[in-house]
C-alpha positions as CSV (number, residue, x, y, z in Angstrom):
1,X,10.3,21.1,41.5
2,X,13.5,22.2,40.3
3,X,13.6,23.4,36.0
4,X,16.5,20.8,35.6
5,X,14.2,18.0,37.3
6,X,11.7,19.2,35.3
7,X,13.5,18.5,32.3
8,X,14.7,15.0,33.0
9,X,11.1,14.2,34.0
10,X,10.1,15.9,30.5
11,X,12.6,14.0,28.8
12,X,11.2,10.3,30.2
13,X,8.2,11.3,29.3
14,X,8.8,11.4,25.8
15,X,11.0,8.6,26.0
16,X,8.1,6.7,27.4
17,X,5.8,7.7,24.8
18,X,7.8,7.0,21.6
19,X,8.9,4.3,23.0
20,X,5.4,3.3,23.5
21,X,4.3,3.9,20.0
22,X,6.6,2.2,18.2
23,X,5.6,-1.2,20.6
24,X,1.9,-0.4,19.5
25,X,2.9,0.0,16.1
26,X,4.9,-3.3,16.1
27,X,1.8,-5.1,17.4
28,X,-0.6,-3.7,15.1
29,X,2.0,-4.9,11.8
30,X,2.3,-8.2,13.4
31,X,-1.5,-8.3,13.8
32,X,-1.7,-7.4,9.7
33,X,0.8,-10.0,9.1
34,X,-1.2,-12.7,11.1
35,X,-4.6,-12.1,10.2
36,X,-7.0,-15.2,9.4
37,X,-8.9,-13.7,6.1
38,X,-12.8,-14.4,6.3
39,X,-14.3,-17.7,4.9
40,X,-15.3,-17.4,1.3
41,X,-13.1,-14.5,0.8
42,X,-10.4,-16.5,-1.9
43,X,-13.6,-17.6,-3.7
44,X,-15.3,-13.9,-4.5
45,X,-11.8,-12.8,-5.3
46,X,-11.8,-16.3,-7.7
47,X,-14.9,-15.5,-9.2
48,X,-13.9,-12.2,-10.7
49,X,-10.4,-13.3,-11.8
50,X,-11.4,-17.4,-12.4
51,X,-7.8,-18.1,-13.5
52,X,-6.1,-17.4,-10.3
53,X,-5.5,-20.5,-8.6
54,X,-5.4,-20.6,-4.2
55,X,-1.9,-20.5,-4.3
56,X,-2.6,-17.6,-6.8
57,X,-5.0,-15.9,-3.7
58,X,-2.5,-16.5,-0.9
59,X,-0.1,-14.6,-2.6
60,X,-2.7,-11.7,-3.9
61,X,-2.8,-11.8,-0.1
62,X,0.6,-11.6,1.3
63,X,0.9,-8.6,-1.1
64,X,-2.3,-6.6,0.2
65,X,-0.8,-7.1,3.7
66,X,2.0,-5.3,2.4
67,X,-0.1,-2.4,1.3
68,X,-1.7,-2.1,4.6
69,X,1.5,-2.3,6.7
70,X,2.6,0.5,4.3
71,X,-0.4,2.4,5.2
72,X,0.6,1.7,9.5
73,X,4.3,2.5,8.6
74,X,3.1,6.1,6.7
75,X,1.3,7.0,10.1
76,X,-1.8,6.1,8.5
77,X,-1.3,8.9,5.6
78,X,-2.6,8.4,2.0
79,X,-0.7,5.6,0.2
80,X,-1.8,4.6,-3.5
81,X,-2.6,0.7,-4.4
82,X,-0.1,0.1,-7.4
83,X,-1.9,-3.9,-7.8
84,X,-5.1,-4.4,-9.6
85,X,-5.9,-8.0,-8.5
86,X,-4.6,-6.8,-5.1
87,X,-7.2,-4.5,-5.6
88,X,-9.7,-6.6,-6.2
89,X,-8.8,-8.7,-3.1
90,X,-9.1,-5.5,-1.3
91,X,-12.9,-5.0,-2.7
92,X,-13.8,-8.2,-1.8
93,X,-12.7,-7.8,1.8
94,X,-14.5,-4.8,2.3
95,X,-18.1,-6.2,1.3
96,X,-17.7,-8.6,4.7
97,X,-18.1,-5.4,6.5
98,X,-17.9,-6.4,10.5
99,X,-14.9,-8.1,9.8
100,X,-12.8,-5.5,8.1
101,X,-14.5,-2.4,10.5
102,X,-12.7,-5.3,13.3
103,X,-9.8,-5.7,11.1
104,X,-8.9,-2.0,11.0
105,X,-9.9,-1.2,14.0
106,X,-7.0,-3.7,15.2
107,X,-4.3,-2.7,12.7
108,X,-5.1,0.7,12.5
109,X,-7.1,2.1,15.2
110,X,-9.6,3.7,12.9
111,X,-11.3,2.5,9.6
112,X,-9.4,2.4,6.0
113,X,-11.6,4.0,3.5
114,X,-10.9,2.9,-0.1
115,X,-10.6,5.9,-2.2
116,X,-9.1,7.1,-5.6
117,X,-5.7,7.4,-6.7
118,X,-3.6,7.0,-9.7
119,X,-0.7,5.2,-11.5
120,X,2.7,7.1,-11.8
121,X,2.4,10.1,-13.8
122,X,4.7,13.1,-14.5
123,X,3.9,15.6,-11.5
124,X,5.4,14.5,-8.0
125,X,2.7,15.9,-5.8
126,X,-0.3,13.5,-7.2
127,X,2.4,10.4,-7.1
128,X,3.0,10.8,-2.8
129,X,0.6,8.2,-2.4
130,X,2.1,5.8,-4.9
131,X,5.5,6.7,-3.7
132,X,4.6,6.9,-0.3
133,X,4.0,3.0,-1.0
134,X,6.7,2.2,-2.7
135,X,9.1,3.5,0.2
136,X,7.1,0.9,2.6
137,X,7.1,-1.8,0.6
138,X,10.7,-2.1,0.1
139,X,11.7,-1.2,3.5
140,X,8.9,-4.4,4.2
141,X,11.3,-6.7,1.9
142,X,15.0,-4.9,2.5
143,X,14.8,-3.2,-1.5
144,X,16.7,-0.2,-1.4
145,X,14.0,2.7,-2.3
146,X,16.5,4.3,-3.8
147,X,18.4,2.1,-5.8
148,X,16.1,-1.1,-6.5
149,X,17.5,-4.0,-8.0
150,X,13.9,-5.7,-7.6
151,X,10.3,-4.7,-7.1
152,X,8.2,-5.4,-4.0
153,X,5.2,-8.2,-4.5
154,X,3.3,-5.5,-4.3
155,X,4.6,-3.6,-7.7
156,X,5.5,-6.8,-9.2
157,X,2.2,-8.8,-8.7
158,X,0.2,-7.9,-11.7
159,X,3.0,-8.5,-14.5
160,X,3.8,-11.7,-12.2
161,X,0.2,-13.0,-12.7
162,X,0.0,-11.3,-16.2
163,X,-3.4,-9.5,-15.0
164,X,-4.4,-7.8,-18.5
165,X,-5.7,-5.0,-16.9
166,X,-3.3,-4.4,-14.3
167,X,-0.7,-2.3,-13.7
168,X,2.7,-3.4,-14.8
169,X,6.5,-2.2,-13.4
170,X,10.1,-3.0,-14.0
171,X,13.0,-1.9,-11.3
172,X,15.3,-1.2,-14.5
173,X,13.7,2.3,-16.2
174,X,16.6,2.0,-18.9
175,X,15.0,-1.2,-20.1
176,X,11.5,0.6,-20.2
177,X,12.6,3.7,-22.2
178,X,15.2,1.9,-24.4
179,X,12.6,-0.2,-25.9
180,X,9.4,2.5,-25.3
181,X,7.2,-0.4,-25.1
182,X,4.1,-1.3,-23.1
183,X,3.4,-4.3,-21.4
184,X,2.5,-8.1,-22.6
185,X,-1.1,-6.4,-22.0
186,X,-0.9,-4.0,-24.4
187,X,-0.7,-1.3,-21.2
188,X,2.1,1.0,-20.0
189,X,5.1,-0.3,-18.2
190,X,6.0,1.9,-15.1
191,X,9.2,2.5,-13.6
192,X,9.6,1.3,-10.3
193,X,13.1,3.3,-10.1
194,X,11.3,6.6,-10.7
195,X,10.3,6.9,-7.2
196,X,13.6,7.7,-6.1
197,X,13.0,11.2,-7.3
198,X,15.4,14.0,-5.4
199,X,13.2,15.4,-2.4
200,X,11.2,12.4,-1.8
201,X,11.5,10.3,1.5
202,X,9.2,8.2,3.0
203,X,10.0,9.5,6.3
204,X,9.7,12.7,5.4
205,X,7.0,15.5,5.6
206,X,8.4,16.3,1.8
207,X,7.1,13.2,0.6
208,X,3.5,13.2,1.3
209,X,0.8,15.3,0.1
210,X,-1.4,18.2,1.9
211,X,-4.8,16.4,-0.1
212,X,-6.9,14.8,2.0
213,X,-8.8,11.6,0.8
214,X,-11.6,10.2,2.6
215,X,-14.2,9.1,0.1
216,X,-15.7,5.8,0.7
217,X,-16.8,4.4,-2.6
218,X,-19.1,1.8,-1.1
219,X,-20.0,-0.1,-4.3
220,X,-22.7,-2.2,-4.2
221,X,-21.5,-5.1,-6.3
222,X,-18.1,-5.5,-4.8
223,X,-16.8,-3.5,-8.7
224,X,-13.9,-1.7,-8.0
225,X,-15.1,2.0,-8.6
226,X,-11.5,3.2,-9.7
227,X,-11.9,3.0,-13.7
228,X,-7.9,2.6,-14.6
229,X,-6.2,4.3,-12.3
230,X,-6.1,2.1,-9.3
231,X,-7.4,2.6,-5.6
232,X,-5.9,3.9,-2.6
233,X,-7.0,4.7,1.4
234,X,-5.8,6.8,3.9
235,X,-6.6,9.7,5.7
């Protein structure tokens, strides 16, 4: 075999392979996006927030699709849950245990773990998670990551549903530190805008972190584990 033939052989080959994962990829997001939730699930997630509605739930759903196709889209790297009631949905999924070992096994190849994370702060390396899904989650709904004149369902759910202890963001940070004032909750407001810091791109290595998270919190009583900070998964 000639080194030139080589090449071109070489060069298919990768072809082939990229080409392949992105078709995997694109059948494991449309599998998240198509999923049939377990029976009963709506109902636990009803019982611990009782003034949802199921029009409420199918929403708190949509949005908890979006955090798992931003955990697919990462390539399955930590992303930070920035939704407490899509939190909570989350929790509720995980107690019907065959179906979400199935479910990830299907979307992901490989189980989600629900581990800790945290709501924005001041230093950029503990935010990749958060940011990580941020970047996601706009790209899912055509936001500029950069520039947002909205905020994803999944940023903008717990204000939407006015979830007292959830966690509450604007797309305009001028608003948020003109008035310096928290949320209808009494909480803090978080600027959605701040993830466009310089150096962070969801597509980069840059933008993630070198921490590795894989700490299943298996609570007993379907309680979420996470005091205020939020939840997250990912390897």
């Amino acid at each position: 075999m000639t080194f030139p033939l080589f090449l071109l052989l070489l060069a298919l080959a990768t072809i082939t392979l990229v080409m392949w994962r992105k078709l995997r990829q694109a059948r494991r997001a449309d599998y998240i996006r198509n999923y049939t939730l377990p029976a009963g699930l709506f109902d636990r997630l009803r019982k611990r927030r009782p003034e949802l509605t199921m029009k409420d739930c199918q929403l708190v759903s949509h949005a908890l699709r979006q955090f798992f196709l931003a955990y697919l889209k990462s390539g399955r790297k930590f992303v930070a849950m920035p939704s407490q009631v899509a939190d909570d949905l989350w929790h509720e999924f995980i107690l019907y245990t065959k179906n979400y070992d199935l479910f990830c096994q299907h979307a992901f190849g490989g189980f989600l773990h629900h581990t800790p994370a945290v709501v924005l702060g001041t230093a950029q390396q503990s935010n990749a998670g958060l940011r990580r899904c941020w970047w996601f989650t706009c790209r899912e709904e055509n936001i500029n990551p950069r520039q947002p004149t909205r905020l994803p369902l999944l940023f903008a759910l717990d204000a939407k549903m006015k979830v007292a202890d959830g966690f509450h963001y604007v797309a305009d940070c001028s608003s948020v530190r003109r008035k310096n004032t928290g949320s209808d909750s009494g909480g803090a407001v978080y600027c959605g805008g701040d993830f466009s810091s310089s150096g962070f791109d969801g597509d980069t290595e840059g933008f993630g972190d070198n921490t590795s998270f894989d700490i299943s919190l298996g609570d007993s009583d379907g309680g979420s584990g996470c005091g205020g900070g939020g939840c997250g998964g990912g390897d």
